[in-house]
C-alpha positions as CSV (number, residue, x, y, z in Angstrom):
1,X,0.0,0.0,0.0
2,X,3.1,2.1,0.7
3,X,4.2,2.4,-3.2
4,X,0.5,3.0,-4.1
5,X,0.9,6.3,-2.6
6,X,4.3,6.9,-3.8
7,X,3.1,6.5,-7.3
8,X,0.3,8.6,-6.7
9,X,2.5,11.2,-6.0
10,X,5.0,10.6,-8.8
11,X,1.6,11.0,-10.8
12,X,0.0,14.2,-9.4
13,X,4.1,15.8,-10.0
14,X,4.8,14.4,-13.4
15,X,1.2,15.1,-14.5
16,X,1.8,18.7,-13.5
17,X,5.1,19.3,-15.2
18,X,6.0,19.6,-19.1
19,X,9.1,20.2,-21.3
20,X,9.1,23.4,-22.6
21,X,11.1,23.3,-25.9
22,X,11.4,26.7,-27.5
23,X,10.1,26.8,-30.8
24,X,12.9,28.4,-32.9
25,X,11.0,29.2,-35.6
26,X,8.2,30.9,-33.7
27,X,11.1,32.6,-31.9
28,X,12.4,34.2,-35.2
29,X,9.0,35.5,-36.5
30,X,8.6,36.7,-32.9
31,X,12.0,38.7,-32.7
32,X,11.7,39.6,-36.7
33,X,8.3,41.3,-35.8
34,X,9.2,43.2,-32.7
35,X,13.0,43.6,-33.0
36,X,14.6,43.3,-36.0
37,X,13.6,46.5,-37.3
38,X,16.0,48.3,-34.5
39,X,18.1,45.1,-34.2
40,X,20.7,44.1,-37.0
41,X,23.1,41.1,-36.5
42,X,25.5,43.4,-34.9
43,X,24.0,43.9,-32.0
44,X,24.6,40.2,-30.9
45,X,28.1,39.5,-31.9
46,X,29.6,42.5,-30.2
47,X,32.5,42.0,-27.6
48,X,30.5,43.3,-25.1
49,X,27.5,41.3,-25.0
50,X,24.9,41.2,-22.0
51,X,24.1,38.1,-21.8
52,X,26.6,35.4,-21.3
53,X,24.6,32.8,-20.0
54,X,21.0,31.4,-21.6
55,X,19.0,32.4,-18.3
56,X,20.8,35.8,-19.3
57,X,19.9,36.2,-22.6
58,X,16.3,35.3,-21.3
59,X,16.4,38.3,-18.8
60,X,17.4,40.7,-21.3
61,X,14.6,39.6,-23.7
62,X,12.1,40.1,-20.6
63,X,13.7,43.4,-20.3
64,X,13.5,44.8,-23.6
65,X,9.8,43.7,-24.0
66,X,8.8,45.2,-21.1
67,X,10.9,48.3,-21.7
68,X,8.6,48.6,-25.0
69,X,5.3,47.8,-23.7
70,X,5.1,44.3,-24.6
71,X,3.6,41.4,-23.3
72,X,5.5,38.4,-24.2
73,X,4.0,35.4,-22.6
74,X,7.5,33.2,-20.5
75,X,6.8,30.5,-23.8
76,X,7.7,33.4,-26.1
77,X,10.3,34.7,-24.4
78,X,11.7,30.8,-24.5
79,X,11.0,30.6,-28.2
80,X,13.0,34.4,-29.0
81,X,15.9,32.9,-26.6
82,X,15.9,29.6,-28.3
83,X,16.1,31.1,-32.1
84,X,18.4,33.8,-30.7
85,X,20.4,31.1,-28.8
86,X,20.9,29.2,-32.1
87,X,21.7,31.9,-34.6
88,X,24.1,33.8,-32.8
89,X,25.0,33.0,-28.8
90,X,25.5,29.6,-28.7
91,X,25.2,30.0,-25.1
92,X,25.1,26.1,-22.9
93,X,21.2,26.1,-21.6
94,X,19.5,23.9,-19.4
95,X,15.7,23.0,-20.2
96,X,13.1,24.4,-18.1
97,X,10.7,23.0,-17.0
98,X,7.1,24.5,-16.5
99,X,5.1,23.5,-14.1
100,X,1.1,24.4,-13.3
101,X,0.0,27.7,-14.5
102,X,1.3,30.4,-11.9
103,X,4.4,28.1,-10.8
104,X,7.7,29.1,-11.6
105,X,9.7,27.3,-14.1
106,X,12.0,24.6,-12.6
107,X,15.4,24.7,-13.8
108,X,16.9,21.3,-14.2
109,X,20.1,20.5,-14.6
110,X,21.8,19.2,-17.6
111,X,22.7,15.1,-17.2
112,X,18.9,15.2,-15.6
113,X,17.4,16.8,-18.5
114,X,19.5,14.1,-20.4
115,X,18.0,11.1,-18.8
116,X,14.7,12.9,-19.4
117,X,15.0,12.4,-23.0
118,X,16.9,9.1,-22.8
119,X,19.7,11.0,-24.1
120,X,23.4,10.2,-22.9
């Protein structure tokens, strides 16, 4: 009877909790629309960069939509990082993991994320 509650559990927390891939092309349409018209290429390979890790480049994306009056939902803001991440930073990111709507997104870590996807 023991593991019958265990498993429940296991259910209820796996049931709640999804991977969040960003969608790279979404992302690009996304940043195309609402920044590329300011933004060239440039801005991204400077020296001097602002981001120099993914949850980073994340922050700054949350910064600069909210700096002009956007309202980029967090799968958005994934999707931008995710097509920026590709084309240009090449930054190491761990997955994140959403959880229920209004829960924060889990950051997991990288050989877990691995054995999430049966990856090695």
């Amino acid at each position: 009877m023991q593991w019958a509650g265990v498993l429940a559990f296991l259910a209820m927390f796996v049931g709640n909790v999804a991977w969040a891939a960003p969608d790279v092309p979404r992302g690009r349409l996304l940043y195309e629309a609402r920044c590329g018209l300011c933004h060239d290429r440039s801005v991204h390979q400077r020296e001097s960069r602002k981001a120099t890790t993914y949850e980073a480049l994340r922050g700054q994306i949350r910064k600069w939509d909210r700096a002009i009056g956007g309202t980029w939902s967090e799968a958005e803001v994934d999707d931008v990082a995710g097509y920026l991440n590709e084309r240009y930073y090449h930054l190491e990111c761990h997955p994140v993991l959403h959880g229920s709507a209004g829960q924060a997104p889990l950051m997991i870590g990288k050989r877990r994320a691995m054995a999430l996807h049966g990856t090695r």
